[in-house]
C-alpha positions as CSV (number, residue, x, y, z in Angstrom):
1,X,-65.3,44.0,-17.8
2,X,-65.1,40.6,-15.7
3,X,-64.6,38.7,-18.9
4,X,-62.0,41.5,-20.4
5,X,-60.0,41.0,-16.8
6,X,-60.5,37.1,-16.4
7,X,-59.2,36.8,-20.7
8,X,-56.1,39.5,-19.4
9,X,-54.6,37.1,-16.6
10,X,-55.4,34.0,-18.1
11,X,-53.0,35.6,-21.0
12,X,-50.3,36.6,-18.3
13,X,-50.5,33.1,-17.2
14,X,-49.8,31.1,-20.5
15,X,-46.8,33.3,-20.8
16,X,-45.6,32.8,-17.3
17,X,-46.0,29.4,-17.0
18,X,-45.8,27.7,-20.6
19,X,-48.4,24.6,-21.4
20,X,-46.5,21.2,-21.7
21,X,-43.1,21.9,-20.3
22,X,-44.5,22.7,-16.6
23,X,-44.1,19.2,-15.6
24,X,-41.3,18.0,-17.7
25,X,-37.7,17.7,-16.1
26,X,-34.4,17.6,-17.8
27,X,-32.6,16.3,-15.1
28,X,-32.2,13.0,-12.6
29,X,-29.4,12.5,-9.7
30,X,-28.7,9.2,-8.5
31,X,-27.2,9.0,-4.9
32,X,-24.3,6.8,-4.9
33,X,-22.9,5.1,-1.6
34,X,-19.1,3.4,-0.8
35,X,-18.5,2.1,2.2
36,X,-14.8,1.3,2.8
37,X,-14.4,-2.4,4.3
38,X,-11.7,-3.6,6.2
39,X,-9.3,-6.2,6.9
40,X,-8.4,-7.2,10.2
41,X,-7.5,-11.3,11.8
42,X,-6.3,-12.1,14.9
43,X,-5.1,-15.3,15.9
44,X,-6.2,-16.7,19.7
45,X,-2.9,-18.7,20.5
46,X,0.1,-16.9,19.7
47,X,2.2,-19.8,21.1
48,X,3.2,-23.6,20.3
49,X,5.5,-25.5,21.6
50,X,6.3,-29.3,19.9
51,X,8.4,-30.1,22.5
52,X,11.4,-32.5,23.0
53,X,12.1,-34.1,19.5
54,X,14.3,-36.6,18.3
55,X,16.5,-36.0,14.8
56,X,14.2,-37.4,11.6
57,X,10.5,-36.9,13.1
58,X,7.7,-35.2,12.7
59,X,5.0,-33.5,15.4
60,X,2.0,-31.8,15.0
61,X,-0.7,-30.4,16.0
62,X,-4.4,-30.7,16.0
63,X,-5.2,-28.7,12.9
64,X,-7.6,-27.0,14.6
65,X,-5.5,-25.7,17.3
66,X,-4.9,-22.4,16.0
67,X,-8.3,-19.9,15.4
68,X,-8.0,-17.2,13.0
69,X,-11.0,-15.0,14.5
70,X,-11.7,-12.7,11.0
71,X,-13.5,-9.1,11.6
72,X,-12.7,-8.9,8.1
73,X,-15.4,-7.1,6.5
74,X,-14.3,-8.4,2.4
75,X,-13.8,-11.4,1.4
76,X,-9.7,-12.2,2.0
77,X,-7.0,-14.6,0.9
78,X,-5.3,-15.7,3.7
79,X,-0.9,-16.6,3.3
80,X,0.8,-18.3,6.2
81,X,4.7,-18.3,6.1
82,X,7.6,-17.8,8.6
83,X,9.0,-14.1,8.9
84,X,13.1,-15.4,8.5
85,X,14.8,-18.1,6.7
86,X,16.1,-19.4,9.8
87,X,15.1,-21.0,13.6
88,X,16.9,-19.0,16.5
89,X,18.5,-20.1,19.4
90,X,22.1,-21.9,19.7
91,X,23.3,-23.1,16.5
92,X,21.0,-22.2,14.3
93,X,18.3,-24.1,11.9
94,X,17.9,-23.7,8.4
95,X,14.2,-23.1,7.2
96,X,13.3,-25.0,4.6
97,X,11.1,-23.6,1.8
98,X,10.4,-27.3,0.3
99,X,10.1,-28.9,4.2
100,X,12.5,-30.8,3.1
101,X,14.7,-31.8,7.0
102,X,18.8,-32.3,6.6
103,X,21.3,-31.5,9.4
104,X,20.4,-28.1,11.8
105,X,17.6,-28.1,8.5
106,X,14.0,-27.7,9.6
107,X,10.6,-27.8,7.5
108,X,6.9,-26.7,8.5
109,X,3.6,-27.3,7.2
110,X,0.3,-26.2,8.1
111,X,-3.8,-27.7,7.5
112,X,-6.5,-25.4,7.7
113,X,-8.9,-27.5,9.5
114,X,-8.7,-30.8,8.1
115,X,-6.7,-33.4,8.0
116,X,-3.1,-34.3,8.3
117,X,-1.9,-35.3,4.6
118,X,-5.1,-33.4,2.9
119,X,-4.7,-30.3,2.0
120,X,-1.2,-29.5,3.8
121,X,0.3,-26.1,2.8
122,X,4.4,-25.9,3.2
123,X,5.6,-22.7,5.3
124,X,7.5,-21.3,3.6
125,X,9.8,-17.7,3.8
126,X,10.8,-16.6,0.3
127,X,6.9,-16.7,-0.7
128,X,4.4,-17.5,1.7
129,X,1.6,-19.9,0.3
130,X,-2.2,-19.2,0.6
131,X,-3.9,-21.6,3.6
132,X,-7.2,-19.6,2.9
133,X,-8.5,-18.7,-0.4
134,X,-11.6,-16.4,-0.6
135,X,-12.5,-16.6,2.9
136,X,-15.8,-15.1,3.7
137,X,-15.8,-12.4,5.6
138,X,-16.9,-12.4,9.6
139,X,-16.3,-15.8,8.9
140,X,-13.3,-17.5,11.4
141,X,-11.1,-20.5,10.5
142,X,-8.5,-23.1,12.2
143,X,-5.3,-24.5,11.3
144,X,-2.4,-26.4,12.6
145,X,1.2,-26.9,12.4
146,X,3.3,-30.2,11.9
147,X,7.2,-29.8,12.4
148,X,9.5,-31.8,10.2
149,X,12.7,-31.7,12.7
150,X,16.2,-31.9,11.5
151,X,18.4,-35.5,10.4
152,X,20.9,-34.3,13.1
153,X,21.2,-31.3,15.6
154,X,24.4,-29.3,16.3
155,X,23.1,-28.9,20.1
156,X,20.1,-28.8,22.2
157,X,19.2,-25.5,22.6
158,X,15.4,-25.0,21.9
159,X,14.9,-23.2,18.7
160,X,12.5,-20.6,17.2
161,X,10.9,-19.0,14.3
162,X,7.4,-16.7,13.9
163,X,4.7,-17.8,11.7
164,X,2.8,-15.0,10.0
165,X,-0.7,-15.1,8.4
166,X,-1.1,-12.6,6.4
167,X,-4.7,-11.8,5.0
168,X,-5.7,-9.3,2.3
169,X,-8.3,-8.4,-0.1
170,X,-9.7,-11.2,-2.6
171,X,-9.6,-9.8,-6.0
């Protein structure tokens, strides 16, 4: 009767659990994870001032004297231009796009870092040129600014314009 019962559920139990497909799957997941990086540069002086300048000449700065500290969490391209086409203050300067100076005419170029006549970017206003090209991210950089003053002045009243870096995404 033992052997009749033991033969009865090892019968129930091929039909419950079917030989060669208990430990076979049809199925795998994959876990996928984004995580959404960011942009963000500040710049630690937000000031410069060239000082008294004489018609035809050119000032500058160290070309490190502006740090971009970059949080940036992506790789970023990096434009510097100015946010109007013109200098405020008094009669007013014409920016020039080609830094080329003529009268109440005024041109700006920047370095990133190196040296004055290597590497010089024009700032420019109808389409800001890149200064920093696949910057690392976390990863801060200088630059500096050299003014290319007017042939002649309509008066002397200081003038002023903003320079913008813009960073974004490297593609």
């Amino acid at each position: 009767m033992r052997k009749t019962l033991l033969a009865i559920l090892l019968a129930l139990a091929l039909v419950v659990i079917p030989v060669g497909s208990a430990l076979a799957a049809n199925t795998a997941d994959v876990t996928v994870y984004a995580t959404p990086g960011f942009i963000s540069i500040t710049v630690d002086n937000t000031t410069y001032d060239f000082g008294a300048l004489l018609e035809s000449t050119t000032k500058e700065s160290a070309t490190n004297y502006f740090t971009i500290d970059n949080t940036s969490t992506v790789i970023t391209d990096n434009t510097i231009g100015v946010t109007t086409n013109t200098w405020s203050g008094g009669v007013i300067w014409a920016h020039s796009d080609t830094c080329t100076p003529a009268a109440n005419t005024a041109g700006l170029k920047a370095n990133k870092g190196g040296t004055w006549g290597g590497g010089d970017v024009i700032v420019k206003f109808s389409s800001p040129d890149i200064i920093a090209n696949d910057q690392a991210a976390n990863t801060d950089w200088s630059f500096g600014l050299k003014l290319y003053a007017p042939t002649s002045f309509g008066d002397y009243v200081q003038k002023s314009i903003v320079v913008r870096i813009t960073a974004t995404g490297a593609v």
